[in-house]
C-alpha positions as CSV (number, residue, x, y, z in Angstrom):
1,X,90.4,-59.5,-30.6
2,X,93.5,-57.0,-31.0
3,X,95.0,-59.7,-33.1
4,X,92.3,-60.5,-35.7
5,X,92.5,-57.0,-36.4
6,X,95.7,-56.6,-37.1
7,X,95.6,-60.1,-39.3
8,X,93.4,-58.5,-41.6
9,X,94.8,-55.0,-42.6
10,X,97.1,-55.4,-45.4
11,X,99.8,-53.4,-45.8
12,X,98.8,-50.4,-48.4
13,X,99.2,-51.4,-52.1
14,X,101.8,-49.7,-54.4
15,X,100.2,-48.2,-57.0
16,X,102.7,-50.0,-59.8
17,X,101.0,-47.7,-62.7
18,X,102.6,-44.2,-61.9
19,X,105.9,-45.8,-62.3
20,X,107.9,-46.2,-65.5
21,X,109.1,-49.8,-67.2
22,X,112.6,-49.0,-66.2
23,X,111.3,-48.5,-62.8
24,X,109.2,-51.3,-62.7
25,X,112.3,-53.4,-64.0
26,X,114.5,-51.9,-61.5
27,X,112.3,-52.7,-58.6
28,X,111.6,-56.7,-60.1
29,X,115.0,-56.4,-60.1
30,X,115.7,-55.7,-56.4
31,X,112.8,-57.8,-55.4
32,X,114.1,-61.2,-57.3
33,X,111.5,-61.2,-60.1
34,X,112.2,-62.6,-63.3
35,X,110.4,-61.3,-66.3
36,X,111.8,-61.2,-70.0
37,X,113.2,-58.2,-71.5
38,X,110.7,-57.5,-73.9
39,X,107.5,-57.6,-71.2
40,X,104.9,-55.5,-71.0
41,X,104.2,-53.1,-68.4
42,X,100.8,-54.6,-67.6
43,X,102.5,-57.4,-67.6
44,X,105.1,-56.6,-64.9
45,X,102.7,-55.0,-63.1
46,X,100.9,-58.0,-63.1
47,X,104.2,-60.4,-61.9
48,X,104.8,-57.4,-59.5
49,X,101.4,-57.3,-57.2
50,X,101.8,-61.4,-57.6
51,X,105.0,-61.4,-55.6
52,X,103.6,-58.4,-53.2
């Protein structure tokens, strides 16, 4: 029973919004993300929580 438990608590969610683009970039940077230069910040939020 231990084990469905565990199975089904996520790790916590970054909250993407408090960060800056550059940030954001930096950090789809590190994590292999490709994204366009001109995108968004919803955007790479978005692209971000996708790969997460």
């Amino acid at each position: 029973m231990d084990d469905e438990i565990a199975a089904t608590i996520d790790e916590p969610t970054v909250d993407y919004s408090s960060y800056t683009v550059a940030q954001l970039k930096s950090i789809a940077d590190e994590s292999g993300v490709e994204y366009p230069s001109n995108i968004k910040k919803a955007d790479l939020i978005a692209k971000l929580e996708e790969q997460a």
